[in-house]
PyMOL Python script that loads the backbone (N, CA, C, O; Angstrom):
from pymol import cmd

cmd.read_pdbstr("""\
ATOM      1  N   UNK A   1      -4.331 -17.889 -14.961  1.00  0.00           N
ATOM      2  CA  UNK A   1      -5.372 -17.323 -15.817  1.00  0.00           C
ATOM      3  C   UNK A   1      -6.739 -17.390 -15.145  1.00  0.00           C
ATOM      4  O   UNK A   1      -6.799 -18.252 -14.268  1.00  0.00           O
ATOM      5  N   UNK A   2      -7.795 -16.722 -15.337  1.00  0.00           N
ATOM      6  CA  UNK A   2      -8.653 -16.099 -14.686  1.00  0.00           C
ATOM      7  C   UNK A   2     -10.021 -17.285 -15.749  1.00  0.00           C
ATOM      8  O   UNK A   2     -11.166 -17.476 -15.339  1.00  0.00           O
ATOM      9  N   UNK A   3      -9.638 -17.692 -16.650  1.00  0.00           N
ATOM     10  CA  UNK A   3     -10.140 -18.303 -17.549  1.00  0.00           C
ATOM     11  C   UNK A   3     -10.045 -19.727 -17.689  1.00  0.00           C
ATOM     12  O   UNK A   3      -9.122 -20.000 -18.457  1.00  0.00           O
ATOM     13  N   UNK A   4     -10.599 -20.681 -17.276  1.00  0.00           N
ATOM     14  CA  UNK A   4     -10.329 -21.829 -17.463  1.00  0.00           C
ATOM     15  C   UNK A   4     -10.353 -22.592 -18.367  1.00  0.00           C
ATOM     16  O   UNK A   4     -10.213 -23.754 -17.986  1.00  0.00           O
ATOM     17  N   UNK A   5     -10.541 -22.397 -20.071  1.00  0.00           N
ATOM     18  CA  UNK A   5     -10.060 -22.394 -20.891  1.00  0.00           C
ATOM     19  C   UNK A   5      -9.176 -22.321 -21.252  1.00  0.00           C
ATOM     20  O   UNK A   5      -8.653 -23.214 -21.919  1.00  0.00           O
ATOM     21  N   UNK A   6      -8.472 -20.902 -20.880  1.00  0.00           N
ATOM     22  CA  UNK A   6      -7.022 -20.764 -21.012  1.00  0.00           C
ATOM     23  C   UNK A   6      -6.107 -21.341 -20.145  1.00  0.00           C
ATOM     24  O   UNK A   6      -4.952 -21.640 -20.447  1.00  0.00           O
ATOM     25  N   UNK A   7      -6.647 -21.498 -19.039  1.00  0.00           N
ATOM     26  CA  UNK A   7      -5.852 -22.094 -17.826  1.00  0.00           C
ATOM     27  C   UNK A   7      -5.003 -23.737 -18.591  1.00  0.00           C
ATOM     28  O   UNK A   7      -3.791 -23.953 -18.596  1.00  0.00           O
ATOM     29  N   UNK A   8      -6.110 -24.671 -19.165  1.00  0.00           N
ATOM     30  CA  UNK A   8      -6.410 -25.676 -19.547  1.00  0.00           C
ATOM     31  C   UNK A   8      -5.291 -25.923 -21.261  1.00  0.00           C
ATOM     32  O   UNK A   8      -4.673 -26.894 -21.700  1.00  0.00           O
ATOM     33  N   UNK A   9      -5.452 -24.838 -21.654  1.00  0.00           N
ATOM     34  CA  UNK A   9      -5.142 -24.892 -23.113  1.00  0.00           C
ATOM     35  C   UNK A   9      -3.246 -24.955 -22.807  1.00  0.00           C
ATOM     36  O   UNK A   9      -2.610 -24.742 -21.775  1.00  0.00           O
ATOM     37  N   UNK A  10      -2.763 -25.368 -24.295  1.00  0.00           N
ATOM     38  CA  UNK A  10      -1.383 -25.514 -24.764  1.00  0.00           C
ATOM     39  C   UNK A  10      -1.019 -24.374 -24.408  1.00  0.00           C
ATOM     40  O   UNK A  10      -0.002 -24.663 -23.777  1.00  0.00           O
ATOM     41  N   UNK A  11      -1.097 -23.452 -24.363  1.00  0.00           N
ATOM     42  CA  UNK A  11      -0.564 -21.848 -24.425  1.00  0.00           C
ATOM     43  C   UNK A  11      -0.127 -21.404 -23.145  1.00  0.00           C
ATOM     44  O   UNK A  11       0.841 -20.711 -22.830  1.00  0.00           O
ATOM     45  N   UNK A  12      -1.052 -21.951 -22.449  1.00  0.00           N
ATOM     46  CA  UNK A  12      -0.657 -21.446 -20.549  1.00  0.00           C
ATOM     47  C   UNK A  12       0.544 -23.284 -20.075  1.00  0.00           C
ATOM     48  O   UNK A  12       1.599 -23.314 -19.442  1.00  0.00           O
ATOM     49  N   UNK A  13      -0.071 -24.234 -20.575  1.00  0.00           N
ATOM     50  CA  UNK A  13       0.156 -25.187 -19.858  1.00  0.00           C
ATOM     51  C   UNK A  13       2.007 -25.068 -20.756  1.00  0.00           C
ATOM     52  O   UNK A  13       2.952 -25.003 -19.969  1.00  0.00           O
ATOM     53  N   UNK A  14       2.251 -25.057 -21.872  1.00  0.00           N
ATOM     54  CA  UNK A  14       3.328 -25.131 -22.486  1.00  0.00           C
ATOM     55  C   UNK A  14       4.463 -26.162 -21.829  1.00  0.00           C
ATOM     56  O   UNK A  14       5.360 -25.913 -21.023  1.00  0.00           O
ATOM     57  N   UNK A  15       4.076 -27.452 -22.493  1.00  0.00           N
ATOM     58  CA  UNK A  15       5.394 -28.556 -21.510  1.00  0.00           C
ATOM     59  C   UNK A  15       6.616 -28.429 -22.051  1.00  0.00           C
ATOM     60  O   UNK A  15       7.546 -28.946 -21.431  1.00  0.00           O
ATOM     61  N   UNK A  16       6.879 -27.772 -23.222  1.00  0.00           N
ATOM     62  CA  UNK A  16       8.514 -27.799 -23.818  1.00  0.00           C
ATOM     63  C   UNK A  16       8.918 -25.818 -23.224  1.00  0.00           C
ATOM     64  O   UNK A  16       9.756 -25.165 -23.846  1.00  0.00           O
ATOM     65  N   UNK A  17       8.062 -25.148 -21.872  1.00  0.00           N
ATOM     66  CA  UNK A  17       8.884 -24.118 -21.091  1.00  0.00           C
ATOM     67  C   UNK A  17       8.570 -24.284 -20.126  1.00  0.00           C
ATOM     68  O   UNK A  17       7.573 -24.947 -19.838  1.00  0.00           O
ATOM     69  N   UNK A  18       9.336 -23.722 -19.306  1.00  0.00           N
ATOM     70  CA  UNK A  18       8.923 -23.586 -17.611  1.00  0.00           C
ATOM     71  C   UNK A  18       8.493 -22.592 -16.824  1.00  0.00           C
ATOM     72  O   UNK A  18       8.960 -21.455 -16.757  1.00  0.00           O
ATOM     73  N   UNK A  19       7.326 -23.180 -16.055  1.00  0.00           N
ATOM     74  CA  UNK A  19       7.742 -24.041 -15.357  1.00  0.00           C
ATOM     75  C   UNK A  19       7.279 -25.444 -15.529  1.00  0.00           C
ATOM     76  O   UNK A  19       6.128 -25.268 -15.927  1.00  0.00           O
ATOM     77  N   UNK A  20       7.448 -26.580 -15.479  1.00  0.00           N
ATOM     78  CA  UNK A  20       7.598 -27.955 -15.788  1.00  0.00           C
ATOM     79  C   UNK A  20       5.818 -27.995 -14.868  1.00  0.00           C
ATOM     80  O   UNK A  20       4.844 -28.698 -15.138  1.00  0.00           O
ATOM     81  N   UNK A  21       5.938 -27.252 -14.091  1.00  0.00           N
ATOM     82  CA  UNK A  21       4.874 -27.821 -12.837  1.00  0.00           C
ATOM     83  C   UNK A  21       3.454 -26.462 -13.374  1.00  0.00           C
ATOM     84  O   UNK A  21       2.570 -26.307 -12.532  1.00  0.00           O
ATOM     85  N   UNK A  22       3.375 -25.848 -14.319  1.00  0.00           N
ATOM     86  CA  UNK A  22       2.146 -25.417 -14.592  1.00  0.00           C
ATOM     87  C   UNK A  22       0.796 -25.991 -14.536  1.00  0.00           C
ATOM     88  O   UNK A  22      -0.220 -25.309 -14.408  1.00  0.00           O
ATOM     89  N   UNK A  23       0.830 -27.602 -14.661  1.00  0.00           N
ATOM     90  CA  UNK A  23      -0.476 -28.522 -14.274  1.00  0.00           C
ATOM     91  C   UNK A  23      -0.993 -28.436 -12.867  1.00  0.00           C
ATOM     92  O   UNK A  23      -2.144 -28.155 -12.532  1.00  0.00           O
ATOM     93  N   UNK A  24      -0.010 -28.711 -12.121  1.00  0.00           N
ATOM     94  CA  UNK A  24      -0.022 -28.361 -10.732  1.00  0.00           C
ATOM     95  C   UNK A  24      -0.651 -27.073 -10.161  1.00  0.00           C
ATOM     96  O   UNK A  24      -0.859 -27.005  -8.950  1.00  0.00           O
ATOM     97  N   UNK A  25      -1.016 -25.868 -11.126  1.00  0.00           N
ATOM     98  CA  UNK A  25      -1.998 -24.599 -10.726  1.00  0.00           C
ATOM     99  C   UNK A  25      -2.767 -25.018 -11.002  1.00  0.00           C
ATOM    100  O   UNK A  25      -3.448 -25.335 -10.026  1.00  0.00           O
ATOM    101  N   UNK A  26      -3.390 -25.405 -12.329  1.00  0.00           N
ATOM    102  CA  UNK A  26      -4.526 -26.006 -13.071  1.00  0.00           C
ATOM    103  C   UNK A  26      -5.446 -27.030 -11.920  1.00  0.00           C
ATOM    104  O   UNK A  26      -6.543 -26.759 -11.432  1.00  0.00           O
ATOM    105  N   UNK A  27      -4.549 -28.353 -11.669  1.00  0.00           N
ATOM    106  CA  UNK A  27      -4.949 -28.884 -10.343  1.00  0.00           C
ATOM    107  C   UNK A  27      -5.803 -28.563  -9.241  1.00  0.00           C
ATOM    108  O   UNK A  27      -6.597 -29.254  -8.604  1.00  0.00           O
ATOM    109  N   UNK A  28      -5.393 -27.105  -9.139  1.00  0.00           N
ATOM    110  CA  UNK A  28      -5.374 -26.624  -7.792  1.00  0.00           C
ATOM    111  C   UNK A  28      -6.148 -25.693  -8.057  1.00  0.00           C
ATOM    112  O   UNK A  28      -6.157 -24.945  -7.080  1.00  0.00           O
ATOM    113  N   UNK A  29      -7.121 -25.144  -9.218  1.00  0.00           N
ATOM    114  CA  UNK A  29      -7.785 -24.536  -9.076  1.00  0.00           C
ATOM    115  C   UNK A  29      -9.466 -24.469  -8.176  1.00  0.00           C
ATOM    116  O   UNK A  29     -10.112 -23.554  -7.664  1.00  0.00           O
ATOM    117  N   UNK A  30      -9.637 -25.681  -8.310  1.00  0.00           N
ATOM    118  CA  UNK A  30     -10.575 -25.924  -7.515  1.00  0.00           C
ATOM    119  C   UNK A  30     -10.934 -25.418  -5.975  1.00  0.00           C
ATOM    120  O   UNK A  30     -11.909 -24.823  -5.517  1.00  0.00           O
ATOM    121  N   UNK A  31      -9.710 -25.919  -5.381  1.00  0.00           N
ATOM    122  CA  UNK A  31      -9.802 -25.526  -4.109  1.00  0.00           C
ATOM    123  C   UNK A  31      -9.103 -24.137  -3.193  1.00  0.00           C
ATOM    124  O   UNK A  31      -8.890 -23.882  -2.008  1.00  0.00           O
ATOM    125  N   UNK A  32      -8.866 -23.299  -4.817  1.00  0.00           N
ATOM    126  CA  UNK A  32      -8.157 -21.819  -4.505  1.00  0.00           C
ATOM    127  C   UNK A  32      -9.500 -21.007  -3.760  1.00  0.00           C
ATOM    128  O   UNK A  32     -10.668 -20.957  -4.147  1.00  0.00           O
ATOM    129  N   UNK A  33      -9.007 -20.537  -2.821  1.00  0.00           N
ATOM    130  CA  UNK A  33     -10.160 -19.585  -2.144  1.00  0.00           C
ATOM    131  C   UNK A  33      -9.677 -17.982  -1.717  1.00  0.00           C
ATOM    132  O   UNK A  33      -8.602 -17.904  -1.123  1.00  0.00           O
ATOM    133  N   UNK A  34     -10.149 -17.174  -1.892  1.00  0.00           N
ATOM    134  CA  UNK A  34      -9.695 -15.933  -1.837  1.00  0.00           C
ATOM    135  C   UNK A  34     -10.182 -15.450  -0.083  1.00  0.00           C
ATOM    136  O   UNK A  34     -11.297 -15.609   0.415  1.00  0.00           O
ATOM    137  N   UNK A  35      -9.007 -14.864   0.552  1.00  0.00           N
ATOM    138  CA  UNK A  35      -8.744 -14.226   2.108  1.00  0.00           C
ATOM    139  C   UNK A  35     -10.016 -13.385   1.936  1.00  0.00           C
ATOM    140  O   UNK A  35     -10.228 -12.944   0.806  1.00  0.00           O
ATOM    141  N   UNK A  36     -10.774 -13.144   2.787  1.00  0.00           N
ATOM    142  CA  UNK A  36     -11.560 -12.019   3.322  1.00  0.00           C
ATOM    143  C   UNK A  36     -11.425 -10.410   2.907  1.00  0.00           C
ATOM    144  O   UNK A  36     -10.352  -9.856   3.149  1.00  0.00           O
ATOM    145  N   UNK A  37     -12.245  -9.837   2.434  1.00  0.00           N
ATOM    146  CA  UNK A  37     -11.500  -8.592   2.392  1.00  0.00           C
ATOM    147  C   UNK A  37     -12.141  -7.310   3.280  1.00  0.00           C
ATOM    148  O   UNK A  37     -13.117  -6.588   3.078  1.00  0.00           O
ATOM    149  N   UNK A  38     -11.245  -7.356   4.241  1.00  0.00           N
ATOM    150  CA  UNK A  38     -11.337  -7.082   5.339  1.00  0.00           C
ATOM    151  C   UNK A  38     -10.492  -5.762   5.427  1.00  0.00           C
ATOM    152  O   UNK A  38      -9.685  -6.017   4.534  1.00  0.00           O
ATOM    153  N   UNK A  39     -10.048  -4.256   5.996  1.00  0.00           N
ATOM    154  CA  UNK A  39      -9.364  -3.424   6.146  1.00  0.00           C
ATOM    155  C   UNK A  39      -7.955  -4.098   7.186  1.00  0.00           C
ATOM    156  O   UNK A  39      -6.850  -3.555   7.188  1.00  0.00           O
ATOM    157  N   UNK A  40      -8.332  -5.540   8.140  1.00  0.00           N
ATOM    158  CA  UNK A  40      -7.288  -5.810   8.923  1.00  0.00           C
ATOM    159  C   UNK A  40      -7.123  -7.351   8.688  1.00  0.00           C
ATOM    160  O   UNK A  40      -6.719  -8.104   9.575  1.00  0.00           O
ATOM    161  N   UNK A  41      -7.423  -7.712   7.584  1.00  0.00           N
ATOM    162  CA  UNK A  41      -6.957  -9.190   7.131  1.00  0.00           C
ATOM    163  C   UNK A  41      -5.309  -9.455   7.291  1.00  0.00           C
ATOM    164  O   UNK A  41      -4.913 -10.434   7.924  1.00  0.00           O
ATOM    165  N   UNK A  42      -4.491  -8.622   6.742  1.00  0.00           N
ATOM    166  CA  UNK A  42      -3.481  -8.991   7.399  1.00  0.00           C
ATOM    167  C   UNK A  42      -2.724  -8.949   8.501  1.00  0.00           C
ATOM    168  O   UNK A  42      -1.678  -9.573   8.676  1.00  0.00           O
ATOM    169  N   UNK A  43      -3.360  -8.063   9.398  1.00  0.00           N
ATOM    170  CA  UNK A  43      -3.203  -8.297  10.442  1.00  0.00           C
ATOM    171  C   UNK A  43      -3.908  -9.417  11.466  1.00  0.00           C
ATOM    172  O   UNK A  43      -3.542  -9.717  12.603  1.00  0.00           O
ATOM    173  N   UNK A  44      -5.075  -9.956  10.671  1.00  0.00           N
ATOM    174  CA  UNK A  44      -5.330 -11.029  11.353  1.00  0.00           C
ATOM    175  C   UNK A  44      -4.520 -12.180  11.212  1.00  0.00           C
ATOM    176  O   UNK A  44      -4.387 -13.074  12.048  1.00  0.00           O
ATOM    177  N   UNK A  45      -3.960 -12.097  10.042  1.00  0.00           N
ATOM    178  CA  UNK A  45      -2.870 -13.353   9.270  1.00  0.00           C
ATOM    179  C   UNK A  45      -1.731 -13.316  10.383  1.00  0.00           C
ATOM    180  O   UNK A  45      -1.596 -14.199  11.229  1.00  0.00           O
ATOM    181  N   UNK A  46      -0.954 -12.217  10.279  1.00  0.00           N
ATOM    182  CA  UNK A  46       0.029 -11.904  11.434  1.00  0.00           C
ATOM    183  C   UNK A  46      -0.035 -12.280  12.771  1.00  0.00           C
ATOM    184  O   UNK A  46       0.959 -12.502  13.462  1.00  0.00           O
ATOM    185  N   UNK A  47      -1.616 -12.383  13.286  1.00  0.00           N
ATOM    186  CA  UNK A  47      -1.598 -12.359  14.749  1.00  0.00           C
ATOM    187  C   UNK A  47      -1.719 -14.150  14.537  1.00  0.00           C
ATOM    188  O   UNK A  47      -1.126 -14.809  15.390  1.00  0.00           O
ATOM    189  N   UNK A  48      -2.299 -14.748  13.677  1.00  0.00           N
ATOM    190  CA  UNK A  48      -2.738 -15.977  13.979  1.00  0.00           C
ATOM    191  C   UNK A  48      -1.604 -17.045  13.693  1.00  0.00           C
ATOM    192  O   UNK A  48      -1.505 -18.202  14.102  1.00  0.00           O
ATOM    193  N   UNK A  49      -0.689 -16.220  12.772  1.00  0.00           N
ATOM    194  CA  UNK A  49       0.481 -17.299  12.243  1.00  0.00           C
ATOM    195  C   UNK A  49       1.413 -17.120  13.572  1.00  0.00           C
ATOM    196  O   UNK A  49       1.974 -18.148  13.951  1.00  0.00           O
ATOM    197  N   UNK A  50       1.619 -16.034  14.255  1.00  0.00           N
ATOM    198  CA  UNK A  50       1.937 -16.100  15.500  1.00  0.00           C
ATOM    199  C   UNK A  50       1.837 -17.447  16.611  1.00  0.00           C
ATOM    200  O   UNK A  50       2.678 -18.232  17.048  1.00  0.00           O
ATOM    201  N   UNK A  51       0.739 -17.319  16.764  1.00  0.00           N
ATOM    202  CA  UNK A  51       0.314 -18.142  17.796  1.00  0.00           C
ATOM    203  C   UNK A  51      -0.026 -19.690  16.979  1.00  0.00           C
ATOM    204  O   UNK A  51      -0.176 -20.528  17.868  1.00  0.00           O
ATOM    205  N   UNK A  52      -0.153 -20.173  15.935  1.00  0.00           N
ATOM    206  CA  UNK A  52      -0.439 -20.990  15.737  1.00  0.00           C
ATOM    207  C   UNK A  52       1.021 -21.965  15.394  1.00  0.00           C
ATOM    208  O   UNK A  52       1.109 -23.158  15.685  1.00  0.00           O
ATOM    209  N   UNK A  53       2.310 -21.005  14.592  1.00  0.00           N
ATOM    210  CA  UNK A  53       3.652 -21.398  14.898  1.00  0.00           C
ATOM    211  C   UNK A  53       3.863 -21.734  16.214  1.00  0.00           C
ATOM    212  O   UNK A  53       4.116 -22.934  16.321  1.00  0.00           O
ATOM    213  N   UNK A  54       3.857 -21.196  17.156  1.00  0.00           N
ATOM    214  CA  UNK A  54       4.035 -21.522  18.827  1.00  0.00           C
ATOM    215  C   UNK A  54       3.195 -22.638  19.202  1.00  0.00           C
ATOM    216  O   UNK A  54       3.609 -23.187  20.223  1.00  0.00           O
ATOM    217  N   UNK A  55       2.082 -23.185  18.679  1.00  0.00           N
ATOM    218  CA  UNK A  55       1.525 -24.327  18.554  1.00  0.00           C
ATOM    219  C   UNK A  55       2.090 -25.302  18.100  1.00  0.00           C
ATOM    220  O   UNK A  55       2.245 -26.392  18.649  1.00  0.00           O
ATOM    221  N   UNK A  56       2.475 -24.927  16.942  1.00  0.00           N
ATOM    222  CA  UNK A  56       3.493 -26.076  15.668  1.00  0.00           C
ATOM    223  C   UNK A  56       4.378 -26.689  16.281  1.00  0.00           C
ATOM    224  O   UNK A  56       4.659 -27.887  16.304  1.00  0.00           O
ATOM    225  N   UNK A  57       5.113 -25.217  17.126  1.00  0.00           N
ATOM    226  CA  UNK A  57       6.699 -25.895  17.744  1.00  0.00           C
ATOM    227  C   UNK A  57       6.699 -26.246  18.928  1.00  0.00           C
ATOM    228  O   UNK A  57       7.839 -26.335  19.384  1.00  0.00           O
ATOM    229  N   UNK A  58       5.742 -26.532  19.760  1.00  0.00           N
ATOM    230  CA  UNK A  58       4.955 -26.820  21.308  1.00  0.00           C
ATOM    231  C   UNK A  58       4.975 -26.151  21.997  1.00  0.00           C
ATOM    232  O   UNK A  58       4.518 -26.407  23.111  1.00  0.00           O
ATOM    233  N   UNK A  59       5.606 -24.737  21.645  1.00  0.00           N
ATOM    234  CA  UNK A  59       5.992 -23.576  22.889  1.00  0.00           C
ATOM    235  C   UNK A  59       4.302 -23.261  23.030  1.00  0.00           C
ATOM    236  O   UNK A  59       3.916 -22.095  23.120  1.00  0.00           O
ATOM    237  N   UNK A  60       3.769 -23.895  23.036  1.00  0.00           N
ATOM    238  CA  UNK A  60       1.950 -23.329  23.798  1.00  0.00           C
ATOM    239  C   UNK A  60       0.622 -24.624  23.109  1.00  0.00           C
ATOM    240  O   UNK A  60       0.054 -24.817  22.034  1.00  0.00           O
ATOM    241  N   UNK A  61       0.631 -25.192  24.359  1.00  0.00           N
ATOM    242  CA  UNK A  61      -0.109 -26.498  23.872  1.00  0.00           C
ATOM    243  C   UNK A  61      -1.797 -25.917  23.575  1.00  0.00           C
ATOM    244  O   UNK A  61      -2.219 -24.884  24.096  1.00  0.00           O
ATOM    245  N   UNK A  62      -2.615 -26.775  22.665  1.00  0.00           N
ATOM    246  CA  UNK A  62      -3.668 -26.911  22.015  1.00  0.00           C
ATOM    247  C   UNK A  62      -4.301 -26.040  22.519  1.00  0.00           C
ATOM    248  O   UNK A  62      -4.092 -24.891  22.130  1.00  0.00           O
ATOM    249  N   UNK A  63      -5.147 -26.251  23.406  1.00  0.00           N
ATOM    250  CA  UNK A  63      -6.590 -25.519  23.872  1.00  0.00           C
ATOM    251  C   UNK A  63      -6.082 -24.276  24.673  1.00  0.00           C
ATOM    252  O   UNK A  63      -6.875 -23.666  25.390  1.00  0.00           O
ATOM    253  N   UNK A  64      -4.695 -23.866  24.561  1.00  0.00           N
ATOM    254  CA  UNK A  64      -4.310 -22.517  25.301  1.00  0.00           C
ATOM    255  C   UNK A  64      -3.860 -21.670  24.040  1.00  0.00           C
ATOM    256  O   UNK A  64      -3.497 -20.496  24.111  1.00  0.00           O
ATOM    257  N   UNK A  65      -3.921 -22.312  23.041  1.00  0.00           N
ATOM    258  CA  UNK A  65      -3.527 -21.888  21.799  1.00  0.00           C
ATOM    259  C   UNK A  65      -4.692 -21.386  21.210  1.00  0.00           C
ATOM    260  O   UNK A  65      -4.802 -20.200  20.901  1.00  0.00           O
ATOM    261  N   UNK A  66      -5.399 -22.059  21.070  1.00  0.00           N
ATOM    262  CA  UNK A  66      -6.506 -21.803  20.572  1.00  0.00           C
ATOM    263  C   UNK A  66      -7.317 -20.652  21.618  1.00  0.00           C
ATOM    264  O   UNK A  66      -7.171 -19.559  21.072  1.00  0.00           O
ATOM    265  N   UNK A  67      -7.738 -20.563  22.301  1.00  0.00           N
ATOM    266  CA  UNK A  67      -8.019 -19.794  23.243  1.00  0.00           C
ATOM    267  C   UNK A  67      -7.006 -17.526  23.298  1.00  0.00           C
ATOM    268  O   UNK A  67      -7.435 -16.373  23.349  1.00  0.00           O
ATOM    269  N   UNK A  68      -5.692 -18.179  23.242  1.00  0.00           N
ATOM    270  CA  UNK A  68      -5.004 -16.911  22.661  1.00  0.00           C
ATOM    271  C   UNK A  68      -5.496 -16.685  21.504  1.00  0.00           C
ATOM    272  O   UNK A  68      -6.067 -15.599  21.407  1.00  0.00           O
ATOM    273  N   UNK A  69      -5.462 -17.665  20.121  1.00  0.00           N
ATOM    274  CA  UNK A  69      -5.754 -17.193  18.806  1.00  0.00           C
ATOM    275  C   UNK A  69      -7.119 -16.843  19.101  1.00  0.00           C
ATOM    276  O   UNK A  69      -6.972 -15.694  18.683  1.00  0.00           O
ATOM    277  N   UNK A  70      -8.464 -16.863  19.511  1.00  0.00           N
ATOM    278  CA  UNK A  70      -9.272 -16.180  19.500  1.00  0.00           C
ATOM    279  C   UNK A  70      -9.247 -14.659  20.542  1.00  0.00           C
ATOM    280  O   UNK A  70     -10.145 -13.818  20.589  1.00  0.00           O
ATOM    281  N   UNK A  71      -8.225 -14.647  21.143  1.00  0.00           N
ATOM    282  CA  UNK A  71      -8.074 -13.466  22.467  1.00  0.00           C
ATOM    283  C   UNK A  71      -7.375 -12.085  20.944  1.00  0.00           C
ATOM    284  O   UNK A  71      -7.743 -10.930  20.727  1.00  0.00           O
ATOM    285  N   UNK A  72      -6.469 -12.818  20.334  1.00  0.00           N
ATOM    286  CA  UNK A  72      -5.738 -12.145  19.933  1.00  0.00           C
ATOM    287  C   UNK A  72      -6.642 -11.418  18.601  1.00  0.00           C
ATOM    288  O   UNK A  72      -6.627 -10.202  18.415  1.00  0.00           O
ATOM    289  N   UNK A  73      -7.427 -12.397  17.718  1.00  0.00           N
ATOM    290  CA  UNK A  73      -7.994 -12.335  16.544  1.00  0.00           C
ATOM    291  C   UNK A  73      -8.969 -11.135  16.462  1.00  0.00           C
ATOM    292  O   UNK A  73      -8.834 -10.128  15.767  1.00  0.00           O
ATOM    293  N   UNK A  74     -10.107 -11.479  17.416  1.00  0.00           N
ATOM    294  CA  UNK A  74     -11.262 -11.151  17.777  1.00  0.00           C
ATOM    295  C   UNK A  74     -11.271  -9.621  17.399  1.00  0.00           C
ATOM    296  O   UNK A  74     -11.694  -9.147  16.344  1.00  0.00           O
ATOM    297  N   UNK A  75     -10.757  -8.984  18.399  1.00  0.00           N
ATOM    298  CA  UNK A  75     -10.775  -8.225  18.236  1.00  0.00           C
ATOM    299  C   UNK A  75     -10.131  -7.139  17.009  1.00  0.00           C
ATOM    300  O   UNK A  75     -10.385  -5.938  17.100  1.00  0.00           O
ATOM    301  N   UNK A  76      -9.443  -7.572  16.080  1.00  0.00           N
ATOM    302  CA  UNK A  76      -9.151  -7.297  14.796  1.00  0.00           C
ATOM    303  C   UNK A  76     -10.010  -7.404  14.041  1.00  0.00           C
ATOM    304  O   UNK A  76      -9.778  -6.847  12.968  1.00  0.00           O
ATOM    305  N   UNK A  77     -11.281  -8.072  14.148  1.00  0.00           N
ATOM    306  CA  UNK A  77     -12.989  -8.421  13.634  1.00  0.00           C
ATOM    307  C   UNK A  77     -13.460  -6.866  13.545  1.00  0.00           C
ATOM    308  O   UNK A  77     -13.746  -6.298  12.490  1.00  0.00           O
ATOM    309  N   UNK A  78     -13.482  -6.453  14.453  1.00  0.00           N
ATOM    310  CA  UNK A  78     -14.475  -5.315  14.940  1.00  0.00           C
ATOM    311  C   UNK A  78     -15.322  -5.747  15.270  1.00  0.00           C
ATOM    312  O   UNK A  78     -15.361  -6.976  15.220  1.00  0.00           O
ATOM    313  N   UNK A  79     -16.837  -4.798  15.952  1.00  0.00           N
ATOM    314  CA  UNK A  79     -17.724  -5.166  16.409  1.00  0.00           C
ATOM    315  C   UNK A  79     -18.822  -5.822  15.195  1.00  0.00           C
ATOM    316  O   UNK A  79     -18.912  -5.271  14.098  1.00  0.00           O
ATOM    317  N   UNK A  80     -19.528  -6.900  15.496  1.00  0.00           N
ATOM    318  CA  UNK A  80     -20.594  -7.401  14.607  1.00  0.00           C
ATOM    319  C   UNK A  80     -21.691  -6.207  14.240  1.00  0.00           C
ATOM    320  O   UNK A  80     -21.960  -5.417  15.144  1.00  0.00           O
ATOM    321  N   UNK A  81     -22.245  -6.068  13.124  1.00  0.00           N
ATOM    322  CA  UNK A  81     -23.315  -4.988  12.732  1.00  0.00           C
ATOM    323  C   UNK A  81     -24.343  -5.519  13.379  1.00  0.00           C
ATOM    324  O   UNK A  81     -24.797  -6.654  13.524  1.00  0.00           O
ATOM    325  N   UNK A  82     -24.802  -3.668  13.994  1.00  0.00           N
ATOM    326  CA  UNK A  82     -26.425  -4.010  14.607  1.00  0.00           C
ATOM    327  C   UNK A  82     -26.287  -3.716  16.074  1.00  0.00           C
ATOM    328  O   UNK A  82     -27.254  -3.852  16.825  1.00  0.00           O
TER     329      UNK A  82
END
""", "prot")
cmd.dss("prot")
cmd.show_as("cartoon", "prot")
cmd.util.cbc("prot")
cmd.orient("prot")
């Protein structure tokens, strides 16, 4: 709910249906943040979960990782205005 009132109230939270874990959104509203809205946001998502999985699983250590994720990203930015 878009409303934190309602978010909060018996009606959304309902403990006798499920899901059992509806507090757990409520929780978490705080630190919900909305993606960029960008024409190539998901393609920035795509390029970065790329390279940052290959980080995760060691196939490409830290600072060469990081270094691709900005090679790869960047340019999905476009140029800065001005």
């Amino acid at each position: 709910p878009s409303r934190l009132d309602v978010a909060r109230s018996g009606v959304f939270l309902r403990p006798d249906a499920p899901p059992k874990s509806s507090q757990v959104f409520v929780d978490a509203i705080p630190d919900i943040r909305a993606v960029p809205h960008t024409a190539t946001w998901s393609e920035v998502e795509k390029a970065a979960d790329d390279v940052i999985a290959a980080m995760y699983y060691g196939r490409l250590e830290r600072d060469a990782g990081l270094r691709q994720l900005n090679e790869v990203t960047e340019p999905l930015f476009g140029s800065p205005p001005g």
